[in-house]
BAFI-3210 file (N, C-alpha, C; in Angstrom, 3 decimals, decimal comma, padded with zeros to 6 digits):
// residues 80
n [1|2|3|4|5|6|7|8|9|10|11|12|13|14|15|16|17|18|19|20|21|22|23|24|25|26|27|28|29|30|31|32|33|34|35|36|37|38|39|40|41|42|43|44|45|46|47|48|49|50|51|52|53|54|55|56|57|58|59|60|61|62|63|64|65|66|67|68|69|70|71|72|73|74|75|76|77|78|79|80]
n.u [-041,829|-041,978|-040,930|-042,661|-042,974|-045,110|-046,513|-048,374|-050,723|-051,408|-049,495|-047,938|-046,069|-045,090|-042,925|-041,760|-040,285|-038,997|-037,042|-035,095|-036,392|-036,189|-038,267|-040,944|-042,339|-045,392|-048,213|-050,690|-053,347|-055,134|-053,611|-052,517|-054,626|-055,537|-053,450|-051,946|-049,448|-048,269|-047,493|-045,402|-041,798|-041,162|-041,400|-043,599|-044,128|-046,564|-047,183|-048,857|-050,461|-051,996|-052,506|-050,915|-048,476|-044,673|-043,610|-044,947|-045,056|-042,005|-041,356|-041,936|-039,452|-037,651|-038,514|-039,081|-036,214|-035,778|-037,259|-035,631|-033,363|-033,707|-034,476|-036,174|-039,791|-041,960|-044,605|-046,991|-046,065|-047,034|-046,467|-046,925]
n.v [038,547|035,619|032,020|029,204|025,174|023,124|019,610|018,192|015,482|013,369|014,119|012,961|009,944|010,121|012,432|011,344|009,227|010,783|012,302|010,063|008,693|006,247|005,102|006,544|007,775|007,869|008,917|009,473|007,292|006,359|006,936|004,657|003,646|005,979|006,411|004,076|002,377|-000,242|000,228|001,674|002,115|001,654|001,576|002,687|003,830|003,388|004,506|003,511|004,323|005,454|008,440|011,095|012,136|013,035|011,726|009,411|008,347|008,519|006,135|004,124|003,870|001,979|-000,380|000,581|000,962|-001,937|-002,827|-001,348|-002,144|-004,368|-005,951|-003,600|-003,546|-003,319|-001,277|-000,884|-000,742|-001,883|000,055|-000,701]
n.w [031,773|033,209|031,995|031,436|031,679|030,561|030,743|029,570|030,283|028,385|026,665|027,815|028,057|025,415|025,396|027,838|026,512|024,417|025,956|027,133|029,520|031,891|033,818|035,190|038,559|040,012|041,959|041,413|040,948|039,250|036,719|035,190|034,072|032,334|030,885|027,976|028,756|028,086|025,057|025,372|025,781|028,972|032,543|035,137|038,170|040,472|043,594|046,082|049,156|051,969|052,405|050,426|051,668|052,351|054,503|054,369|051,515|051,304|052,962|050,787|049,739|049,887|048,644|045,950|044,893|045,209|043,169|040,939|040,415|039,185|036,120|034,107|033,762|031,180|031,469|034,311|037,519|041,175|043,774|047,249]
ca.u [-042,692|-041,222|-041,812|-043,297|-042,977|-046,275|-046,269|-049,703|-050,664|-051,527|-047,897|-046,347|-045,207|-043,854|-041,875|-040,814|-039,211|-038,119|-036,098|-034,583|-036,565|-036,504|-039,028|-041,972|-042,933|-046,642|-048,925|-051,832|-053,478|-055,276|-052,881|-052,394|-056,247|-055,635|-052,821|-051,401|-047,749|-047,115|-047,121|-044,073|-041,092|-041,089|-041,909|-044,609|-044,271|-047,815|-047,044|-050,451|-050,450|-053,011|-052,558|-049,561|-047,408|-043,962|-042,990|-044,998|-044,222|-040,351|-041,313|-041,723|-038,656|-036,909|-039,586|-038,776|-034,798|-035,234|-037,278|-034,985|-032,168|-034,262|-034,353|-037,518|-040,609|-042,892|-046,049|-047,066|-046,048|-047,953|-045,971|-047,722]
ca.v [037,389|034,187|031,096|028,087|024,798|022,903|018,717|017,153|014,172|013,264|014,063|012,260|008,878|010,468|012,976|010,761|008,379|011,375|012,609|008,424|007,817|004,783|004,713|007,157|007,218|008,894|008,973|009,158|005,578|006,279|006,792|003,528|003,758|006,821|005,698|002,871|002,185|-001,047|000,289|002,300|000,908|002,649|001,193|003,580|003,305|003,819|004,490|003,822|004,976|006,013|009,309|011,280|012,753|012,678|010,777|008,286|007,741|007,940|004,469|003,114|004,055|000,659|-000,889|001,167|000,404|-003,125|-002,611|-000,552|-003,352|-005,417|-005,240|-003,038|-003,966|-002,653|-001,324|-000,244|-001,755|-000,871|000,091|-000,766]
ca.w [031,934|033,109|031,161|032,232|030,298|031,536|030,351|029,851|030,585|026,913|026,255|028,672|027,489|024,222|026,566|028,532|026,014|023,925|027,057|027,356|031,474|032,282|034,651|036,049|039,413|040,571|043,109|040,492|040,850|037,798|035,583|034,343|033,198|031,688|029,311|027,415|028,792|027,573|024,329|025,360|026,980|030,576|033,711|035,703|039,425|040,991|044,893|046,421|050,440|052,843|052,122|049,864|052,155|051,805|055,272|054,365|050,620|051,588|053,312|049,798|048,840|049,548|047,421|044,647|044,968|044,798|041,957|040,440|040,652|038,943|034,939|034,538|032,954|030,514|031,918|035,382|039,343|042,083|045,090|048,071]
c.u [-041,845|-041,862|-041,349|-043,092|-043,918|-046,338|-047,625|-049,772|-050,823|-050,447|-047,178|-045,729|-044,644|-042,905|-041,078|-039,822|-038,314|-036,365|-034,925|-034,969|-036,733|-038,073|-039,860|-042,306|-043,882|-047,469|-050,583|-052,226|-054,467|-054,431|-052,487|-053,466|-055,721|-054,445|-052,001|-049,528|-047,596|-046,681|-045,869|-042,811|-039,989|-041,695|-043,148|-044,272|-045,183|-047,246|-048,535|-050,187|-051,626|-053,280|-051,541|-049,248|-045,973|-043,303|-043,584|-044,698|-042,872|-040,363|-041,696|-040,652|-038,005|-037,043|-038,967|-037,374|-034,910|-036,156|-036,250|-033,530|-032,036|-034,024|-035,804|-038,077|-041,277|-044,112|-045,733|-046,429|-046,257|-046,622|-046,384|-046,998]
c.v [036,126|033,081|029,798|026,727|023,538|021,014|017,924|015,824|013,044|013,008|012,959|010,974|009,380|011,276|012,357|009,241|009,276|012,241|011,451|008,571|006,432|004,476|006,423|006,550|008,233|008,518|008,733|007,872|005,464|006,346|005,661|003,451|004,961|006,730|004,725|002,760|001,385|-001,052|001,219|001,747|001,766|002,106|002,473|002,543|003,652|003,560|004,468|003,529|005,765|007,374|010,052|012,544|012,341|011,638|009,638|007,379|007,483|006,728|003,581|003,031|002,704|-000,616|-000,811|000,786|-001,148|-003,329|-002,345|-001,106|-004,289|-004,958|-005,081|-003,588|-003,158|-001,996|-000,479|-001,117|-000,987|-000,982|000,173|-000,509]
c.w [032,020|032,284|031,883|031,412|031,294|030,268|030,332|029,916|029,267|026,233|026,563|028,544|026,079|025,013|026,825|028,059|025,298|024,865|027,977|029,191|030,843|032,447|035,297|037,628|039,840|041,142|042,351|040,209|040,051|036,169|034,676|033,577|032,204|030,087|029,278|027,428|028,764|026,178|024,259|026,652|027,999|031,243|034,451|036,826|040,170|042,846|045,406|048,178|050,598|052,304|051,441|050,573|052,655|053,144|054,614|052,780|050,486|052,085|052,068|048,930|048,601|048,651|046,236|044,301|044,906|043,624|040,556|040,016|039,775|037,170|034,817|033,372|032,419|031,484|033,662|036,758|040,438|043,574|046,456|049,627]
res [x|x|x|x|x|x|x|x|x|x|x|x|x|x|x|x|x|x|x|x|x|x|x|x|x|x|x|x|x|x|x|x|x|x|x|x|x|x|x|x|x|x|x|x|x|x|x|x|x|x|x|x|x|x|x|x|x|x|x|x|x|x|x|x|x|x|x|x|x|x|x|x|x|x|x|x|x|x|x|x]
***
């Protein structure tokens, strides 16, 4: 039996500070509703596009890089 190691969403800002990210980036443009990241200190990068496929989110990559340059902020930024 292979094993799986499956990350809920519930979890995922303790995770992802216990693992030191910086920064999240997801396609989920609820997620900011769903939980409280300025009480943890990680950026969330919400990519919001027509539709999520990957040509066209690779066109936000340059976005994200000058973000990424930048000293990051608490909380969420929408990548448009």
């Amino acid at each position: 039996m292979n094993c799986m190691l499956l990350l809920l969403d519930e979890n995922l800002p303790k995770k992802l500070i216990e693992n030191n990210f910086n920064a999240l980036i997801a396609y989920d443009k609820n997620l900011q509703h769903q939980q409280n990241f300025k009480k943890y200190p990680i950026t969330v990068f919400v990519l919001s596009a027509r539709v999520n496929t990957y040509p066209l989110l690779t066109k936000l990559s340059p976005q994200i890089m000058e973000c990424l340059n930048m000293p990051l902020v608490t909380g969420h930024i929408e990548i448009k």
